[in-house]
N, C-alpha and C positions, 0 to 999 in steps of 0.2 A: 895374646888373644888369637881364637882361634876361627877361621874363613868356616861360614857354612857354605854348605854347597844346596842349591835352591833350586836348581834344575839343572838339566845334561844333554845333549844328543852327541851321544859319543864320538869323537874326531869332530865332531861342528862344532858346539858352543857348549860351555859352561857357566853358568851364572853363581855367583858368591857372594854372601851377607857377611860384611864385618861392621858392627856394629851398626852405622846408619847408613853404612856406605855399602851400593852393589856395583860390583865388577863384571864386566863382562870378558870371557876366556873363549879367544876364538883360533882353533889348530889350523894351520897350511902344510903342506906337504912341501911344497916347492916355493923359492929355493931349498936345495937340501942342507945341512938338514932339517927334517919340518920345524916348525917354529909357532910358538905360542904368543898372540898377538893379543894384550892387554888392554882394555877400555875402564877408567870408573864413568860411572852412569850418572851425569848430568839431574839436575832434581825435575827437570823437564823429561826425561828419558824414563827415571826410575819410577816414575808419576804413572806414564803412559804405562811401563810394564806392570808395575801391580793393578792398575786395571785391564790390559788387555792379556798380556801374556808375551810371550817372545814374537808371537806377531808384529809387537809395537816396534822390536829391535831388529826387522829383516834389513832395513835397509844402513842400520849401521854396520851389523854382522857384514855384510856386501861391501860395505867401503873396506872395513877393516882387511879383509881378502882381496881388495886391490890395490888398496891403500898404504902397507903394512908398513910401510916405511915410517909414515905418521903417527904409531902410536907406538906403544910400548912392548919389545920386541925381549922374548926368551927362546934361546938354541936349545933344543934337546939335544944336548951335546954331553 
């Protein structure tokens, strides 16, 4: 099964629909090399984004970028 992609701001965040499920895709540059910092979206999270838009997810995007250790981590390596 294949990930839609739902929205984008390219090097910031990615949003992806697989089936009921949306992920959120967020790139850091640093540590090198940058690294793709993976969220699936909570049914409270994905609730607020189909009503409001990626505004609803600034303050997870913000942790995920400080946080990065806490989630779900890929090397572009």
């Amino acid at each position: 099964m294949n990930k839609k992609l739902l929205e984008k701001k390219d090097m910031d965040y990615y949003i992806f629909q697989q089936n009921d499920i949306l992920e959120l895709l967020v790139t850091i540059e640093k540590p090198n090399p940058r690294l793709d910092i993976i969220h699936q979206l909570d049914s409270s999270e994905k609730e607020n984004y189909l009503k409001l838009g990626v505004q609803a997810l600034e303050d997870r995007i913000k942790d995920m970028k400080e946080n990065f250790n806490r989630y779900k981590v890929n090397a572009w390596r």
